[in-house]
C-alpha positions in Angstrom: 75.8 -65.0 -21.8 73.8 -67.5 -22.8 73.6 -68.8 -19.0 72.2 -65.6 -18.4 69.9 -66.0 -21.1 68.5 -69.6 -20.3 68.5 -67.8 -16.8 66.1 -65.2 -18.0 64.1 -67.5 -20.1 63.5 -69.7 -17.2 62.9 -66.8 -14.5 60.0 -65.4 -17.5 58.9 -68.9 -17.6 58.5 -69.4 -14.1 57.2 -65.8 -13.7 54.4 -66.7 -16.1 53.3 -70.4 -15.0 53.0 -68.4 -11.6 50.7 -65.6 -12.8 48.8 -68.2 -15.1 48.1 -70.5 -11.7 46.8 -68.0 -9.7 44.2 -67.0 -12.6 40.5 -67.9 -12.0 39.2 -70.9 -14.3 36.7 -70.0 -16.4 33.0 -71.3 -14.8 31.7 -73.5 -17.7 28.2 -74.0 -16.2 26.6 -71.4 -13.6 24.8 -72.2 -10.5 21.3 -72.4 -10.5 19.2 -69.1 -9.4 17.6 -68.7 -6.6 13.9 -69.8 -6.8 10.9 -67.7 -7.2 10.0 -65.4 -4.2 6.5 -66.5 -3.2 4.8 -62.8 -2.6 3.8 -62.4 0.7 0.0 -62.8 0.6 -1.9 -58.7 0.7 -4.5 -57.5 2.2 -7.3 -55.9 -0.1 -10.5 -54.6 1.1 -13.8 -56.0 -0.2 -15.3 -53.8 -2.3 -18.5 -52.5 -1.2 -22.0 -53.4 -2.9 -22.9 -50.8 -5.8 -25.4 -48.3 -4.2 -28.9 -49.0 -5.2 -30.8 -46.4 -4.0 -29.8 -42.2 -3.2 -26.4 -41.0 -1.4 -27.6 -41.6 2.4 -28.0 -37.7 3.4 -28.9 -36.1 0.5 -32.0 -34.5 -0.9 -33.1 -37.7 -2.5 -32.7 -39.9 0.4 -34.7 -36.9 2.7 -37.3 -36.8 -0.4 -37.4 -40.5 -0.5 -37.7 -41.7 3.3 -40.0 -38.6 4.5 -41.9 -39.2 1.3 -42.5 -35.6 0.0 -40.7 -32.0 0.3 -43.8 -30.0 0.9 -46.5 -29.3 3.1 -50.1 -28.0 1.5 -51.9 -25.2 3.2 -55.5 -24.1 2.7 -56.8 -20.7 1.2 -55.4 -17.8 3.3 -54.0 -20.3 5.7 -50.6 -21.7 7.4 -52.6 -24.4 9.6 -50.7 -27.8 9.7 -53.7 -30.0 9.3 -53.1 -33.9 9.6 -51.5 -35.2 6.6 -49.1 -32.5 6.8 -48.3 -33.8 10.6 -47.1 -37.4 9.3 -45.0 -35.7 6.4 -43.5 -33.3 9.1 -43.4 -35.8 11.3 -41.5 -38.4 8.7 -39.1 -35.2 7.9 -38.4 -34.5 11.6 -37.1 -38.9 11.8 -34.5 -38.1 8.9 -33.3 -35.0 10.3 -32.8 -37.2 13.8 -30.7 -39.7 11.9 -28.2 -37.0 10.2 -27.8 -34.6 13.3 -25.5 -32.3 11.3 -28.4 -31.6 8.1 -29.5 -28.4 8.0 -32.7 -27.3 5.6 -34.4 -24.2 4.2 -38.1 -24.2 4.9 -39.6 -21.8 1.8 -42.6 -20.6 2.4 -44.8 -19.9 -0.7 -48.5 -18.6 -1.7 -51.1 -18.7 -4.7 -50.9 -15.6 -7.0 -54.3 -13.9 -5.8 -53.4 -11.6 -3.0 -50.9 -8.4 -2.8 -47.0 -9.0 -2.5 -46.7 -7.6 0.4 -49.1 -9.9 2.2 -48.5 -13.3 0.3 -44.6 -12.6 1.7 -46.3 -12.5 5.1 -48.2 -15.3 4.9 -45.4 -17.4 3.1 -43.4 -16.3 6.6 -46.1 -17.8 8.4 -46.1 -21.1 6.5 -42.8 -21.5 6.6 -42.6 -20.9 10.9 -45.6 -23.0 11.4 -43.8 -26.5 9.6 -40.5 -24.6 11.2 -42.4 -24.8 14.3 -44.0 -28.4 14.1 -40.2 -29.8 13.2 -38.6 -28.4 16.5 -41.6 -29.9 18.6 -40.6 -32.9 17.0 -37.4 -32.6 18.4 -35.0 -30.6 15.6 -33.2 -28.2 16.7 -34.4 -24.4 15.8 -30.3 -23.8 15.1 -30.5 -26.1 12.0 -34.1 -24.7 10.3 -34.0 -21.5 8.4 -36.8 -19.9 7.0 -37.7 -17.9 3.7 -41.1 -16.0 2.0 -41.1 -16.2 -1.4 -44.8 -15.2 -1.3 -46.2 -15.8 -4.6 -42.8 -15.5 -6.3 -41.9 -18.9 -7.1 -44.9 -21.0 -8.1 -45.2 -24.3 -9.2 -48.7 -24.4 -11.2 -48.5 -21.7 -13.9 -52.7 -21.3 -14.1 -55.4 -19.3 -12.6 -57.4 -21.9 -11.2 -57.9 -24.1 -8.0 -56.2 -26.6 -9.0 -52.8 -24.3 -9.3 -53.3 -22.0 -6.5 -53.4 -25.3 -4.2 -50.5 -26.9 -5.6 -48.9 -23.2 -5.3 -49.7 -22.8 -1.4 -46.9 -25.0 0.1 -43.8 -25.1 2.9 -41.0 -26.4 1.2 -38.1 -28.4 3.2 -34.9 -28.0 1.0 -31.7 -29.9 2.0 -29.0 -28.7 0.4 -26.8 -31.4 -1.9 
């Protein structure tokens, strides 16, 4: 029996020194890590200047490169004298560089003179700078008229100097 015994301690023994030998040794010091990815270099866009002046296309850029909105008439009149040419004229060059603008041309009159005939002539103020822009070269498609008459004035007086300010053609581009 105790053969068998000293048999079994030794097969145990044997059994463990095996298992024990095919255990991993503890790593005392860890490899190095890997070094630092270097980020592949990006693309970014400059940015752009800050804007300095109106948003190309809008009302202030039309405003600001024809130089003025509005055409004057005289007293019971919708003739484009001179100085209404060059501002028509200076309208008609920014409506050439933004081909897809389309304006309102308000037509409007002094307070002296019935409704129905200050909407008339406001028409006829209106079609005559209408008129003058699509000799310039705009197309009729992209000008709308409107009579306001003596609806919508400016100058809130009863003199000369309010009924002039009052008789106008009005090129609105929407914002």
């Amino acid at each position: 029996m105790m053969a068998r015994l000293t048999m079994k301690i030794a097969l145990v023994s044997a059994l463990a020194l095996s298992v024990a030998a095919c255990s991993k040794k503890k790593v005392e010091e860890l490899p190095p890590p890997p070094p630092a990815a270097t980020p592949a270099p990006t693309y970014e866009a400059p940015t752009p200047p800050p804007q300095t002046g109106p948003v190309p296309g809008s009302r202030a850029d039309f405003i600001a490169q024809a130089g003025s909105d509005t055409v004057y008439f005289g007293t019971d009149s919708y003739e484009v004298d001179a100085e209404d040419q060059a501002t028509l004229t200076r309208q008609a060059a920014w409506l050439a560089k933004y081909p897809n603008a389309t304006v309102t041309i308000e037509g409007h009159c002094d307070e002296r003179g019935t409704r129905e005939y200050n909407l008339a002539l406001g028409e006829r103020r209106a079609n005559a700078a209408k008129n003058f822009l699509v000799q310039a070269g705009v197309s009729a498609a992209r000008l709308s008229v409107i009579s306001y008459g003596k609806e919508r004035p400016v100058a809130t007086g009863s003199d000369e100097a309010s009924w002039a300010q009052n008789r106008r053609a009005v090129t609105v581009v929407p914002n």
